[in-house]
C-alpha positions as a Markdown table, in Angstrom:
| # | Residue | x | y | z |
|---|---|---|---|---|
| 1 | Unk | -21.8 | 17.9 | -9.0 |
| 2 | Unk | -22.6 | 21.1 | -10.8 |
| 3 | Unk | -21.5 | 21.3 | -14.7 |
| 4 | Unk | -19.6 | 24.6 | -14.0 |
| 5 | Unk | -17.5 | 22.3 | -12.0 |
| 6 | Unk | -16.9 | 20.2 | -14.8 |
| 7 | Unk | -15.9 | 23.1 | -17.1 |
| 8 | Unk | -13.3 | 24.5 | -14.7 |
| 9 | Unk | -12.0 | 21.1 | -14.3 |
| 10 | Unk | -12.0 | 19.8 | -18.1 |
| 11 | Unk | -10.5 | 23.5 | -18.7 |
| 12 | Unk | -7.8 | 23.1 | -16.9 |
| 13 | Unk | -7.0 | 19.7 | -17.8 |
| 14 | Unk | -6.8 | 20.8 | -21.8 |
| 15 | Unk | -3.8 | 21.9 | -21.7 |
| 16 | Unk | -0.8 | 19.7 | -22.0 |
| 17 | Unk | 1.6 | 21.9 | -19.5 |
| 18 | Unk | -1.1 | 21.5 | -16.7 |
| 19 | Unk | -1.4 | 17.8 | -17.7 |
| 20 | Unk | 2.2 | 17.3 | -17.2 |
| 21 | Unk | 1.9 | 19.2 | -14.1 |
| 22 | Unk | -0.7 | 16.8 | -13.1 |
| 23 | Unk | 1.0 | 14.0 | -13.8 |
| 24 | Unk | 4.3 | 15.1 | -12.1 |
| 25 | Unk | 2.6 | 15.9 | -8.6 |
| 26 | Unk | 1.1 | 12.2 | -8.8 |
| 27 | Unk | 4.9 | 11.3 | -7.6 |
| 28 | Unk | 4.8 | 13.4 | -4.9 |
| 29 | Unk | 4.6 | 17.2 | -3.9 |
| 30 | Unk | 6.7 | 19.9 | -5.9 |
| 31 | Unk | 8.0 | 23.7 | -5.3 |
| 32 | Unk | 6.9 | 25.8 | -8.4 |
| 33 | Unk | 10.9 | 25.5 | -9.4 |
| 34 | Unk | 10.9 | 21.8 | -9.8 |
| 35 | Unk | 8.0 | 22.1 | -11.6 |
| 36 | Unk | 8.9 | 24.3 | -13.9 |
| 37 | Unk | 12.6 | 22.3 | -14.8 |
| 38 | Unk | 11.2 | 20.4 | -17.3 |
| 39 | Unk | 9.6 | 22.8 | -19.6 |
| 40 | Unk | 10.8 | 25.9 | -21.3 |
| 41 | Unk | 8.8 | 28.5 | -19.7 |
| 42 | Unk | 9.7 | 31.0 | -16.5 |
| 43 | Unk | 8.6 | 30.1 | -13.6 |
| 44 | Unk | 5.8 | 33.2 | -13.6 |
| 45 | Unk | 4.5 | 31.0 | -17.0 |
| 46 | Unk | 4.6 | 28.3 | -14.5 |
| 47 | Unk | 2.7 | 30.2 | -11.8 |
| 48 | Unk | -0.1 | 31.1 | -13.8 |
| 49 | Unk | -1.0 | 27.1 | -14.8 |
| 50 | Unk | -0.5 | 26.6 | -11.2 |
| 51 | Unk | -2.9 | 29.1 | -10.9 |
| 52 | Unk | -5.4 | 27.5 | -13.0 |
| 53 | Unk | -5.2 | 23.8 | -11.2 |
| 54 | Unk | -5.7 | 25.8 | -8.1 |
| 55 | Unk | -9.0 | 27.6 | -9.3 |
| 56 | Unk | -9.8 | 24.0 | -10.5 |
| 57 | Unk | -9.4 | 22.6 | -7.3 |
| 58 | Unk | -6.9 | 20.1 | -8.7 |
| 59 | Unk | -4.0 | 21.3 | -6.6 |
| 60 | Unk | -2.8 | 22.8 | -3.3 |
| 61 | Unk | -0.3 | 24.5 | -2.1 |
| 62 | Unk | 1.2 | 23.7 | 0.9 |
| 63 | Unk | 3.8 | 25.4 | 3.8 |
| 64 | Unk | 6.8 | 24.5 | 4.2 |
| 65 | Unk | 9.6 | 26.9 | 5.8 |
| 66 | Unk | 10.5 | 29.1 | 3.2 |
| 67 | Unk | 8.8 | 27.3 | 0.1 |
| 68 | Unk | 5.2 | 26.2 | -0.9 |
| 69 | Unk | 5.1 | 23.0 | -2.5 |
| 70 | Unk | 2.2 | 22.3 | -4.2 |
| 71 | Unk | 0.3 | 18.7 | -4.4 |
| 72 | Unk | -2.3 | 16.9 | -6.4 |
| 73 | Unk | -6.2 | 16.8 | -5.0 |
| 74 | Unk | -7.6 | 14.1 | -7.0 |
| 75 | Unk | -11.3 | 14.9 | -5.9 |
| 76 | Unk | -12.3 | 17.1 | -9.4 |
| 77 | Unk | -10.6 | 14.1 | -10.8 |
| 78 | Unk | -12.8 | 11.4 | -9.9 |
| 79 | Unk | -16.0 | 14.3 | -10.1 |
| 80 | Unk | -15.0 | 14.0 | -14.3 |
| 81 | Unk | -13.9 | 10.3 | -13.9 |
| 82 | Unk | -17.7 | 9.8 | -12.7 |
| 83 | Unk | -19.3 | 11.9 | -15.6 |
| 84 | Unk | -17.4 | 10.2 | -18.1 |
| 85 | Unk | -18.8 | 7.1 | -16.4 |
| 86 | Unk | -21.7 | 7.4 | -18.1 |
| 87 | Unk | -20.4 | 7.8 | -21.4 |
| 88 | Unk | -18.2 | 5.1 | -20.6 |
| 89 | Unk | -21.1 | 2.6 | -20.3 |
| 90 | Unk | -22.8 | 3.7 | -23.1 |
| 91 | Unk | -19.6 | 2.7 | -25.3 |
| 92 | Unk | -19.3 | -0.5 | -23.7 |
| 93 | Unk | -22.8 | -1.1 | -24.7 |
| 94 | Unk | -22.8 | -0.1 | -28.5 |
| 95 | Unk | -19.4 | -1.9 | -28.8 |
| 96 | Unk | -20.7 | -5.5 | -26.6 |
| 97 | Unk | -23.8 | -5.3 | -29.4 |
| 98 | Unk | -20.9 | -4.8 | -32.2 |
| 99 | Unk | -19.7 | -7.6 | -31.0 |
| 100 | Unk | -22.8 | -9.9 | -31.4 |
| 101 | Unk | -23.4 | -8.8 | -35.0 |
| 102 | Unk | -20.0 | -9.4 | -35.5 |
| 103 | Unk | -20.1 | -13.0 | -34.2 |
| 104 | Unk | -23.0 | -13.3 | -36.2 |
| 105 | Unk | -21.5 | -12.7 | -39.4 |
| 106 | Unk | -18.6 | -15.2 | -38.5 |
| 107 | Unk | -21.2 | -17.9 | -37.8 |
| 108 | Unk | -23.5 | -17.0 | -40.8 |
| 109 | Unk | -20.1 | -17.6 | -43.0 |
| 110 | Unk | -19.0 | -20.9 | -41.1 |
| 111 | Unk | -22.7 | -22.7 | -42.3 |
């Protein structure tokens, strides 16, 4: 997985509008107008997030007759959801050995 993958991905993902597109195309695919309803942008503001998921890899758009609906591709996702594994662990380490000291102090106190 190279890192500029990662960038493009965690780029696109800092931004709250493309998060909330994100999160809306997890029900289901979505033309660029009912994506754009819940915000107060036009749809061109719209188009250019889309835009950026797309570069990212994190959506497609699909044909349809007239419309192209676009729809989540949740491979980038679990590319980042893998790096972060790492860091993940690490956490769960320094926090399990907070854990002992901390149980440690509760015992030294009980005696």
């Amino acid at each position: 997985m190279a890192i500029s993958r990662l960038d493009t991905t965690f780029g696109a993902l800092a931004d709250p509008t493309r998060r909330a597109i994100l999160k809306r195309l997890m029900q289901g695919e979505a033309t660029v107008k009912e994506l754009a309803e819940p915000f107060s942008m036009s749809q061109p503001a719209i188009s250019r997030h889309l835009k950026v998921l797309e570069k990212a890899g994190l959506i497609e758009g699909t044909k349809k007759a007239q419309s192209r609906p676009r729809k989540l591709r949740a491979v980038p996702l679990r590319h980042a959801h893998e790096w972060l594994g790492d860091y993940r662990r690490l956490w769960e380490q320094r926090t399990g050995h907070l854990d002992k000291v901390m149980e440690k102090i509760r015992a030294d106190r009980n005696t």
